[in-house]
C-alpha positions in Angstrom: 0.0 0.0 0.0 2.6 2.6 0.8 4.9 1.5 -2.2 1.2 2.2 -4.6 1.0 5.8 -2.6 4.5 6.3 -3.3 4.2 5.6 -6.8 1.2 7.6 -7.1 3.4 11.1 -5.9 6.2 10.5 -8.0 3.6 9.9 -10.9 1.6 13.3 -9.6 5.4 14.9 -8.9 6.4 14.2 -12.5 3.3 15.8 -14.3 3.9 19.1 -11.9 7.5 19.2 -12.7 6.6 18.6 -16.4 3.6 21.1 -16.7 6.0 23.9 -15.1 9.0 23.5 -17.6 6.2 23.6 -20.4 4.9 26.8 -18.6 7.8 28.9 -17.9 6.9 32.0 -20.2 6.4 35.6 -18.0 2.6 36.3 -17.9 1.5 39.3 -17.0 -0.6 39.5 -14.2 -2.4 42.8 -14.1 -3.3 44.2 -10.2 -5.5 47.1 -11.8 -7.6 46.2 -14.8 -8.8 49.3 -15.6 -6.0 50.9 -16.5 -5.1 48.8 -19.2 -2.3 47.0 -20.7 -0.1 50.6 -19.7 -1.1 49.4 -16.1 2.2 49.9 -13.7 0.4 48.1 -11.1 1.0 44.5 -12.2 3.2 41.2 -11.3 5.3 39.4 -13.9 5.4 35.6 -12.9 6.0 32.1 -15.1 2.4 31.2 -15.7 2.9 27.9 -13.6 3.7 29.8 -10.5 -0.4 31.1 -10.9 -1.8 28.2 -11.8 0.1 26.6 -8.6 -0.9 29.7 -6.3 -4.5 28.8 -7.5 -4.2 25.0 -6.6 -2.8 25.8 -3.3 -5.4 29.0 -2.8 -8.3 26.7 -3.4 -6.7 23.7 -1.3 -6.6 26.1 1.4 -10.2 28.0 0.9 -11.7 24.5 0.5 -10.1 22.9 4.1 -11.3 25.8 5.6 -15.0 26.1 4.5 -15.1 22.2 5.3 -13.4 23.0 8.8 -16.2 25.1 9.2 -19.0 23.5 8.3 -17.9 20.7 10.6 -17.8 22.7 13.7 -21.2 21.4 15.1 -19.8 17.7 14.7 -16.8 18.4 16.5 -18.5 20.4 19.8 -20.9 17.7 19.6 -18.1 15.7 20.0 -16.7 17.5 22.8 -19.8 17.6 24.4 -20.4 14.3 24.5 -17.0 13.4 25.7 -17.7 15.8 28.6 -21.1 14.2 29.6 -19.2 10.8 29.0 -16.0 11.3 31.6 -18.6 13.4 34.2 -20.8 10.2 34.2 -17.5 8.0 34.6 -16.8 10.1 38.3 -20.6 9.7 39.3 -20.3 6.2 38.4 -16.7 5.6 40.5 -18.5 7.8 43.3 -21.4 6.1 43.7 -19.1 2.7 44.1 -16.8 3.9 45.9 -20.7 4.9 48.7 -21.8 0.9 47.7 -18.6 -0.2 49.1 -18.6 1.9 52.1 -22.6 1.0 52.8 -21.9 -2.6 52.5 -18.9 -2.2 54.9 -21.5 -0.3 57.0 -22.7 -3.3 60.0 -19.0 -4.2 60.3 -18.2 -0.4 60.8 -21.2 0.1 63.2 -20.3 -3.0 64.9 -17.0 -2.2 65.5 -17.9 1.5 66.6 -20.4 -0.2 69.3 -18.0 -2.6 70.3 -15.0 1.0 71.2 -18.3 2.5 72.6 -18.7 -0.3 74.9 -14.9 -0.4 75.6 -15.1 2.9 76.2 -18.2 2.3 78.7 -16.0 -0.7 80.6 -13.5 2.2 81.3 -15.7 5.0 82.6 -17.6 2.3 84.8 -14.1 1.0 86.3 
């Protein structure tokens, strides 16, 4: 699988390198349109460098809009998780009270039994 996904970006990695040697000419790439070709207001670029900056302009436009959308999944998410681990201490609280309650006739024995030892003490 990784050997095919290696394949795959040299294959991809090839075309890119090929397009941009078949694309190398200065375009022209005018900043204010209505002035004209006499525009001084422009950037002179290899027309690969554009068509790149567009690729990586709508890579980044389109992870961001998708980021976005998915905002109500991911505090869903978050919100769950939060119900999930508050449940998980109620649920080690509550046996951590069932331990304790079942211990409870051997505690309240034993506390009658110092009472009483207390008792024979006073009476002596």
């Amino acid at each position: 699988m990784r050997a095919l996904r290696y394949l795959i970006l040299g294959l991809v990695a090839v075309a890119a390198i090929a397009f941009a040697v078949g694309n190398r000419h200065l375009v022209r790439f005018m900043l204010d349109p209505l002035s004209g070709p006499q525009s001084s207001v422009f950037i002179e670029a290899p027309l690969f460098v554009y068509l790149f900056a567009a690729l990586i302009i709508g890579f980044l436009l389109g992870t961001a809009v998708a980021w976005m959308s998915q905002a109500r999944w991911r505090r869903a998410a978050r919100q769950r998780g939060n119900e999930v681990y508050e449940l998980k201490r109620e649920t080690e609280r509550l046996t951590r009270h069932i331990k304790a309650m079942e211990r409870a006739p051997q505690i309240r024995a034993f506390a009658a039994q110092q009472d009483a030892q207390h008792e024979r003490h006073l009476i002596h």
